[in-house]
C-alpha positions in Angstrom: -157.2 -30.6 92.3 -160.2 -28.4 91.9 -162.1 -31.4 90.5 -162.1 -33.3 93.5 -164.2 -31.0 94.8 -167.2 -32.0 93.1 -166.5 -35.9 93.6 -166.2 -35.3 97.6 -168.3 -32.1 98.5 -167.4 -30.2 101.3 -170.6 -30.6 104.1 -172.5 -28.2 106.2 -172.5 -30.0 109.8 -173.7 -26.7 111.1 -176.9 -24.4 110.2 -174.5 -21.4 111.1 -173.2 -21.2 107.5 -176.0 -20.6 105.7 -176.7 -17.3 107.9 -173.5 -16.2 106.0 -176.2 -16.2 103.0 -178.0 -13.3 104.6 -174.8 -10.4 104.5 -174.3 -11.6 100.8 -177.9 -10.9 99.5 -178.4 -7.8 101.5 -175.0 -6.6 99.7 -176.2 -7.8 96.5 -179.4 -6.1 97.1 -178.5 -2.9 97.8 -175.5 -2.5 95.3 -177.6 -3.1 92.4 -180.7 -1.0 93.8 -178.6 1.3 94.3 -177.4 1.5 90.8 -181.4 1.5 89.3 -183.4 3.7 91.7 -185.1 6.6 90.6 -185.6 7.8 94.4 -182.9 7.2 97.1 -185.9 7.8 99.5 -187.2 4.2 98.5 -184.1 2.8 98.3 -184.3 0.8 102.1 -188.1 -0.4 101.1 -186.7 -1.5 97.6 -183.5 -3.0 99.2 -185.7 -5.4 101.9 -188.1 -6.3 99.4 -185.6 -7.7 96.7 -183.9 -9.2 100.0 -187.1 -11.1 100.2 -187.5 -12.1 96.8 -183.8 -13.6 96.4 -184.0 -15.6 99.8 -187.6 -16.8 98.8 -186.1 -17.7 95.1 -183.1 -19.4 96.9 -185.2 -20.9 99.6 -187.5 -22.7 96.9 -184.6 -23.3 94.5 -183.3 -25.3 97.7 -186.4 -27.5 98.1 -186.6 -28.0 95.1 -183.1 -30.1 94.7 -183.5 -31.5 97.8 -186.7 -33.4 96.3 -184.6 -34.1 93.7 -182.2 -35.7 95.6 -184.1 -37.4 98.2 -186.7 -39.0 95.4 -185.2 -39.0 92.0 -185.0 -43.0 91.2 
């Protein structure tokens, strides 16, 4: 059952699904500088800036596969 998913993805008709992205990194951000900051003073600065990081990561990890798929023989 679970299986099938992989043979027939689910698609994204709409863009309005990947803004769910944005609530999941700033969570993930701040939980886990939250757990390893020295000051809680820096703690917002720290928190955007990782924010920034992972959707620059995921943003070129995305590319990236789409290149792959579009040109891969």
């Amino acid at each position: 059952m679970i299986a099938m998913l992989f043979y027939n993805p689910m698609e994204l008709h709409s863009g309005w699904m990947l803004w769910l992205l944005l609530p999941l990194l700033v969570g993930v951000a701040v939980v886990y500088k939250t757990v390893r900051a020295q000051e809680i003073r820096r703690l917002p600065l720290e928190t955007l800036v990782l924010v920034g990081y992972m959707l620059g990561g995921l943003t070129a990890l995305g590319a990236a596969l789409w290149l792959v798929q579009q040109y891969w023989p």
